[in-house]
C-alpha positions in Angstrom: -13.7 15.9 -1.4 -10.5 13.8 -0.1 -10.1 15.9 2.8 -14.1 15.5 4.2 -12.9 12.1 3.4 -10.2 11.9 6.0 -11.9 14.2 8.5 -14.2 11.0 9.5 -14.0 9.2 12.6 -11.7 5.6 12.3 -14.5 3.3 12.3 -16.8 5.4 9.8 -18.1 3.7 6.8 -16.1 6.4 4.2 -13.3 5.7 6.4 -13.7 1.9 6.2 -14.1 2.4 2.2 -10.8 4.3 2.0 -8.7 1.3 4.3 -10.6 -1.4 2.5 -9.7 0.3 -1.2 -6.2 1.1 -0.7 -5.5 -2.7 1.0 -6.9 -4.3 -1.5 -4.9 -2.0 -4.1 -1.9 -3.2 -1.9 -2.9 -6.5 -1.9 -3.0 -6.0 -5.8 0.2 -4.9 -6.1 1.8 -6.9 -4.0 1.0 -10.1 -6.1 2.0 -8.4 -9.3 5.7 -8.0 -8.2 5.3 -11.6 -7.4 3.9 -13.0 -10.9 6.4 -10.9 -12.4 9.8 -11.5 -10.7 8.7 -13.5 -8.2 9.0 -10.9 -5.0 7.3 -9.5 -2.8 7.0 -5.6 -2.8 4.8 -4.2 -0.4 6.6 -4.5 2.6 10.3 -5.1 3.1 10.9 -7.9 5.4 11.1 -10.0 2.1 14.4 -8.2 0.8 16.2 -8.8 4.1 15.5 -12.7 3.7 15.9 -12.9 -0.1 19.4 -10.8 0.7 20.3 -13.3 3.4 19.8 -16.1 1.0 21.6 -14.8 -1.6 24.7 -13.7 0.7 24.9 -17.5 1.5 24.8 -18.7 -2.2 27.5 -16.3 -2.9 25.3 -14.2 -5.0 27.1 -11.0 -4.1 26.0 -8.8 -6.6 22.5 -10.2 -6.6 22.2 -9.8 -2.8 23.5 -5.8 -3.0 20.9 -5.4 -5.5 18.6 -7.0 -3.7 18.9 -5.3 -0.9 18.9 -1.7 -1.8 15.0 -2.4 -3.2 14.1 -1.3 0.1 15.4 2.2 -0.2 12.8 3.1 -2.5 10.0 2.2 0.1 12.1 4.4 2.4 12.3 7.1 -0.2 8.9 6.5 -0.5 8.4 7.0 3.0 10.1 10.5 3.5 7.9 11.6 0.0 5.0 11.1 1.7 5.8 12.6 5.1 7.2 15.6 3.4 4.1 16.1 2.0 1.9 15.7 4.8 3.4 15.3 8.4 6.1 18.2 7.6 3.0 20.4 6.6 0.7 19.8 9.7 3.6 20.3 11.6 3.9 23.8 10.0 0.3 24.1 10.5 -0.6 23.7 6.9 -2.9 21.5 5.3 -1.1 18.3 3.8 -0.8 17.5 0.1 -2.7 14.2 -0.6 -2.7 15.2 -4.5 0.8 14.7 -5.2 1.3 11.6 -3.3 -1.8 10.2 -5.7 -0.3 11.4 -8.7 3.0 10.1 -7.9 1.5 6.7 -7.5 -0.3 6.7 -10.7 3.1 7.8 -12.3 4.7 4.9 -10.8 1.7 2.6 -12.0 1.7 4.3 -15.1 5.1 3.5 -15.7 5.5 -0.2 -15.0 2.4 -0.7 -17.3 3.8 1.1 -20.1 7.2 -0.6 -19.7 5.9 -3.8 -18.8 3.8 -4.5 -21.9 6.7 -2.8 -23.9 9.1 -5.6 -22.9 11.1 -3.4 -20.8 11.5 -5.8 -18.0 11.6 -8.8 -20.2 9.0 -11.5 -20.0 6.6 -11.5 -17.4 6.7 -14.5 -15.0 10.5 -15.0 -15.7 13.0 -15.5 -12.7 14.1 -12.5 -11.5 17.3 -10.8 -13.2 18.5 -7.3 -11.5 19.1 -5.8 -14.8 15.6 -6.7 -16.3 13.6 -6.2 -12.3 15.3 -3.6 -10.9 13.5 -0.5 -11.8 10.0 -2.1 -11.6 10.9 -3.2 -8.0 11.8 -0.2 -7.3 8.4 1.7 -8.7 6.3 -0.8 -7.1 8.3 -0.4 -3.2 8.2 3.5 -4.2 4.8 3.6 -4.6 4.1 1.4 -1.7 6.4 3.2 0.7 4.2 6.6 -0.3 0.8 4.7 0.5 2.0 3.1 3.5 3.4 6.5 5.2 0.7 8.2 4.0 -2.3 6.2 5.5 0.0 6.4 8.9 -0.2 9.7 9.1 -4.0 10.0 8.6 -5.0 7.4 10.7 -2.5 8.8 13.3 -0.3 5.5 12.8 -3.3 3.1 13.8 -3.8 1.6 10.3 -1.3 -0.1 7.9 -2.8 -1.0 4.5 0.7 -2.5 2.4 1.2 -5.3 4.6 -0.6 -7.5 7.0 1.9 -8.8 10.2 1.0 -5.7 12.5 -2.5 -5.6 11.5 -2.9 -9.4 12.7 -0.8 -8.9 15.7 -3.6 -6.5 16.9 -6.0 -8.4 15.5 -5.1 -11.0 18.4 -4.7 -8.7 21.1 -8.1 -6.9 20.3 -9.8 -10.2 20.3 -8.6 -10.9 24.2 -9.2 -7.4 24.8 -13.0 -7.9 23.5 -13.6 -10.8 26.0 -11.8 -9.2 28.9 -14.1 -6.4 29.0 -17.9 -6.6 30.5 -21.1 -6.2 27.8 -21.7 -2.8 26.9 -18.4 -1.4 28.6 -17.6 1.7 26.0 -14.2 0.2 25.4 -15.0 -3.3 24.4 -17.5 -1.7 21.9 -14.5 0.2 20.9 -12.2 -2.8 20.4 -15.0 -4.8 18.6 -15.4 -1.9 15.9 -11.5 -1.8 15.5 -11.6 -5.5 15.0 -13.9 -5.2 12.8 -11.9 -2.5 10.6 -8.6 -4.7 11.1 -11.0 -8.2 9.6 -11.9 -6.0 6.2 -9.0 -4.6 5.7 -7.1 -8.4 5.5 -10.1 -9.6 3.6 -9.7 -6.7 1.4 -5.7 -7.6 1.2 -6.5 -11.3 0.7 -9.2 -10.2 -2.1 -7.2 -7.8 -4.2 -4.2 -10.6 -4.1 -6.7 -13.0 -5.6 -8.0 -10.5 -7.9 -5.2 -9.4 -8.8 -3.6 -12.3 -9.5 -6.4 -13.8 -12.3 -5.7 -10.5 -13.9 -2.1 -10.9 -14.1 -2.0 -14.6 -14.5 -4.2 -13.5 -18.0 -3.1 -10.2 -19.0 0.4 -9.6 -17.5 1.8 -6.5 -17.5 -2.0 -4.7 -18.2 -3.0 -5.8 -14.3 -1.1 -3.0 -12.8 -4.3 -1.0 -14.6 -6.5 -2.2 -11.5 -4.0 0.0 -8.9 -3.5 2.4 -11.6 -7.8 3.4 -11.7 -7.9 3.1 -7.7 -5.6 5.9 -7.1 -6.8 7.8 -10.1 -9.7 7.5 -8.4 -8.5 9.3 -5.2 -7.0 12.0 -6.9 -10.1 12.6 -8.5 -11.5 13.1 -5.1 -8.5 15.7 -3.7 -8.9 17.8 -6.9 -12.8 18.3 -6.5 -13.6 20.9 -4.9 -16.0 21.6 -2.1 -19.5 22.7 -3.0 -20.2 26.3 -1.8 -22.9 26.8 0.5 -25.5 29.3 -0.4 -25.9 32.0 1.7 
């Protein structure tokens, strides 16, 4: 059951599954909006640059376009805290089922469109008319992941992008050495280092991955995030086990 799941300390090993999974489906993802318009979707510091770039060549329309990609992350953002920080502040339990699905749907759909030539060829330069709506699935669905791992790690992991995982990654390595042997909190910092290592690995690793199955089968790699978060939603619908009494 998801929710066991997510009950486990940081550093457990089903917790370190769940970070490892879900960066490596970002990591997937992430180099599929990049084989196929050449752009970077996970995150959104790319669309401010591209925008900039664009703005400068005189690209006007191309920047605006470009530019409003980022809403959907945000949109994806708000989805996911609707879902599950508005309910635990209302002291309900949030809904990690719809957040899944809705991910799959996105997935879903930029598989079916893809391979039915509704975003024109894969690997082609990017066109706003052609790109637009499979940006904006792919920066949906990572805005939902992204807000959603937040809030159950109580904003201490990021799984759809890598720049504030590394920057802790070099401040827990100083920490580590600063501390004496077998002080509780450099024990502490070394299994967070540890988690913040696997989940780049796991980025790095589902980019590379990824990318053979795109590189080969185009539009079809999308299937690869498509199974991981079926997976997941597998998990929140199956229900606990009743003890015996």
């Amino acid at each position: 059951m998801f929710v066991d799941l997510i009950s486990q300390p940081h550093y457990s090993p089903k917790k370190f599954v769940l970070w490892n999974s879900l960066a490596f489906q970002a990591g997937a993802v992430n180099v599929g909006g990049l084989l196929a318009c050449h752009r970077f979707v996970t995150h959104t510091t790319g669309f401010a640059t591209h925008f900039g770039v664009e703005m400068a060549s005189g690209h006007f329309r191309l920047a605006l376009g470009i530019i409003s990609v980022p809403l959907f992350f945000l949109i994806g953002n708000c989805i996911s805290a609707f879902f599950t920080d508005r309910r635990s502040i209302r002291h309900k339990k949030p809904n990690y089922t719809i957040l899944f699905f809705l991910m799959i749907t996105c997935f879903a759909l930029v598989t079916l469109l893809g391979v039915s030539n509704g975003f024109g060829t894969f690997g082609s330069e990017l066109s706003i008319a052609d790109d637009y709506f499979l940006l904006g699935l792919l920066s949906l669905s990572s805005g939902i992941q992204n807000a959603m791992i937040t809030s159950i790690s109580h904003s201490v992991i990021r799984t759809t992008h890598l720049t504030g995982l590394t920057t802790d990654l070099g401040i827990g390595l100083v920490r580590i050495f600063s501390h004496e042997a077998n002080h509780p909190l450099r024990e502490q910092e070394m299994k967070a280092t540890g988690m913040r290592i696997g989940i780049i690995v796991s980025f790095i690793f589902g980019s590379w991955m990824g990318a053979s199955l795109y590189l080969k089968y185009h539009y079809y790699g999308f299937v690869v995030p498509l199974v991981i978060s079926t997976i997941y939603l597998l998990l929140c619908l199956r229900k606990k086990p009743k003890t015996a009494t």
